[in-house]
N, C-alpha and C positions, 0 to 999 in steps of 0.2 A: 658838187659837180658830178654827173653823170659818166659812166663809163662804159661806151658803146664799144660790146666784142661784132668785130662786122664778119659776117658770112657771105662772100662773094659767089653767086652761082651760075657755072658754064655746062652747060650740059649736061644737069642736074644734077653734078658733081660741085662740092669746095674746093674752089681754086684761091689763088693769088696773080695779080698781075702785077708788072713793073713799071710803073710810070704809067699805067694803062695802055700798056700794048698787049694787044691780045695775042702774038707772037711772041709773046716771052711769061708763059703761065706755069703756076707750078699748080698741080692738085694733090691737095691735103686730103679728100676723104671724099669717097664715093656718096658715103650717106651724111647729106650737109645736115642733117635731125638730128642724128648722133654727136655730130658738133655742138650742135643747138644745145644739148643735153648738157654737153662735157661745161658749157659758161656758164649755164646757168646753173652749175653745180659747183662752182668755182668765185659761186657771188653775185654772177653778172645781175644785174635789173632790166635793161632793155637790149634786146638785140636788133643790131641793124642789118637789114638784108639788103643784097644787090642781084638785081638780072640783070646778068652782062648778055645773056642771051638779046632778053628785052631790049636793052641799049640800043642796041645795034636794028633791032629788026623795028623800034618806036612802037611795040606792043607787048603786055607781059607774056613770055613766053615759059615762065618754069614755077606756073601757081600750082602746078600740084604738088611739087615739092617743098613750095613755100606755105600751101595748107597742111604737109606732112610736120611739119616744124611746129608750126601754129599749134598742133592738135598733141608734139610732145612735151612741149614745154607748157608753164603758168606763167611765166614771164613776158611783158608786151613784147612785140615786135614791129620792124618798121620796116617799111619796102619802097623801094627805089630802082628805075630802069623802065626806060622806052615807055610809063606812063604818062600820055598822052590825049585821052580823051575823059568826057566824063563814065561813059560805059566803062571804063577802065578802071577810072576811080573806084567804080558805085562796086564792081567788080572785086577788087581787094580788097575794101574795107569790106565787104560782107563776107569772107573769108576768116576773118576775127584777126586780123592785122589792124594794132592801133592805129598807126600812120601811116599815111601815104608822101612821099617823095617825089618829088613832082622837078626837073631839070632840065629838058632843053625847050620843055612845052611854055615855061616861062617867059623865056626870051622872044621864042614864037609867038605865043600866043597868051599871051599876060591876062587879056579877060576871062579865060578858061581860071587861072589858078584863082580871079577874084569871085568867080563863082563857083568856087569848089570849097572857099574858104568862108562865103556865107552860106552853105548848104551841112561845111563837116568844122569848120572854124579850127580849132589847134588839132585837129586830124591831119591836116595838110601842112606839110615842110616843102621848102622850098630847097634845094639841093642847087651849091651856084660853084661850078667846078673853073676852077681860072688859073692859066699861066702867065706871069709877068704882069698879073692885075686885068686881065682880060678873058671875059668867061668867054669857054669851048662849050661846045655841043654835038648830039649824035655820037655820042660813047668816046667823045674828048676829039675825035675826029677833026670838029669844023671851030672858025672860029666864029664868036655870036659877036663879034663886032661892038661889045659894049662893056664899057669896065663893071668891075665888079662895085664899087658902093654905089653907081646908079642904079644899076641893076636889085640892091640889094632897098635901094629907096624905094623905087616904084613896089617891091613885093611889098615892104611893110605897108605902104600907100594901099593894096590890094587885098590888106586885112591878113597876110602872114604872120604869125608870130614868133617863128625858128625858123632861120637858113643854117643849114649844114656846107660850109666853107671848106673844098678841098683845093690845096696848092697842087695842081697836077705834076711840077718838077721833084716833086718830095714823096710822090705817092707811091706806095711799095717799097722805097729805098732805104728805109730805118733811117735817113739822114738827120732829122730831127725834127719839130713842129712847128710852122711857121708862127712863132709866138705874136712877133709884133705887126703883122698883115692881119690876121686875125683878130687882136685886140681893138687892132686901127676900124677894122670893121665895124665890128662889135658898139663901138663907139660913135660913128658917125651914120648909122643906119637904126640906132635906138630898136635894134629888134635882137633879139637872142640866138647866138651864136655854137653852131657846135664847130670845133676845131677837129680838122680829118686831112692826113696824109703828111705822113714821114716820121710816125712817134715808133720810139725805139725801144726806152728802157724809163726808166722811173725818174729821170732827170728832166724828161721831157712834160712827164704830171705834175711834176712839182713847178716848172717852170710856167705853167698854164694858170696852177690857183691863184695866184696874187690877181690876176685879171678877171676873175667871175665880178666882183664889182662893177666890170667895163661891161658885163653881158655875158662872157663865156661859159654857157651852159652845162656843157658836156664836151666830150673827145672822143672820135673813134679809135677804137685799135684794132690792127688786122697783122700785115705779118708779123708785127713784133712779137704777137700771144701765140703766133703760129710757126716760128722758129724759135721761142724761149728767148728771145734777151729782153722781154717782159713778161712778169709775173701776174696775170690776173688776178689774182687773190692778194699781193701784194700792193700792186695801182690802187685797188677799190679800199684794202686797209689803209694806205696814204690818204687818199680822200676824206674818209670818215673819219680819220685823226685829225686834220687837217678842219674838217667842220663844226669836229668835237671844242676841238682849241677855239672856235669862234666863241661859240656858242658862252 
């Protein structure tokens, strides 16, 4: 299992938000690079970014700072927010970002991600952010009118092979990880899942492994590495103990 450190970026600063309100942000570090540095010194393997900028405005608005990132770290990265067209695509990945994240454009416009996904194939994720089993769009904003395992059908139908699943009630709140929406996904969508929003502490990683069989890829983590009631270096040793013990 994968341990995604996520770096959320608001004007070109590392923030955190709460449940995704952008009225309730905390910023961690001016220079989100230097974050970038601190995880992948600390173990990380892939970092996941956010334009909350983008979100909001449905175009990347903070790629120089996410080529500032790209260009300090060796570790992939992956980006997400208000990507939206193929120009946009073609845009980040040529910036040396392994992934593209791709979320309200989905629901919009679904033949967009099946041709991003025959053009860049597991370069493209599909990001399907849902409250009460119904995916939101436009930076959590709106609602997209459609639950999430349809939604997560039609992607793998479109040749995705990762969605990143966040609970927006849980996101920011350390509350916990929604284990079993997530697995339930994971399972009935046959495409690979990263679990994202409300992991706290190492109860929450440990609670997740028994389910990679069902799909569970990976997990992000965001305030928990970024107020301490989880240990990154501690998460990623669980994991590799945990895959050791398989093996």
């Amino acid at each position: 299992m994968v341990i995604f450190p996520a770096i959320d970026i608001r004007g070109g600063k590392c923030v955190r938000l709460f449940k995704g309100d952008f009225a309730q942000e905390t910023v961690f570090s001016d220079k989100p690079e230097e974050m970038a540095a601190k995880w992948e010194a600390q173990g990380g393997k892939f970092l996941h970014l956010v334009d909350l900028d983008g979100a909001l405005a449905g175009r990347s608005v903070n790629l120089a700072v996410v080529k500032r990132i790209v260009d300090t770290v060796k570790i992939p990265v992956e980006l997400g927010g208000g990507i939206r067209t193929m120009e946009n695509i073609d845009e980040v990945l040529s910036l040396g970002v392994q992934r593209v994240i791709l979320g309200s454009v989905a629901v919009k416009n679904p033949a967009l991600v099946k041709e991003a996904c025959q053009k860049y194939g597991d370069r493209v994720v599909v990001g399907i952010d849902a409250k009460d089993g119904i995916v939101a769009v436009d930076g959590w904003g709106v609602s997209g009118d459609v639950e999430v395992t349809v939604l997560a059908k039609e992607m793998a139908k479109a040749g995705v092979k990762t969605i990143i699943y966040t609970d927006i009630s849980r996101d920011g709140t350390l509350s916990g990880v929604n284990v079993e929406a997530t697995a339930r996904l994971a399972r009935e969508s046959g495409v690979k899942i990263v679990a994202s929003g409300g992991v706290k502490s190492l109860d929450d990683i440990e609670a997740l492994l028994p389910y990679e069989k069902d799909g569970i890829e990976g997990v992000i983590v965001g305030k928990s590495i970024y107020t301490g009631s989880l240990d990154l270096q501690e998460a990623i040793a669980l994991v590799e103990s945990a895959e050791t013990g398989e093996a």
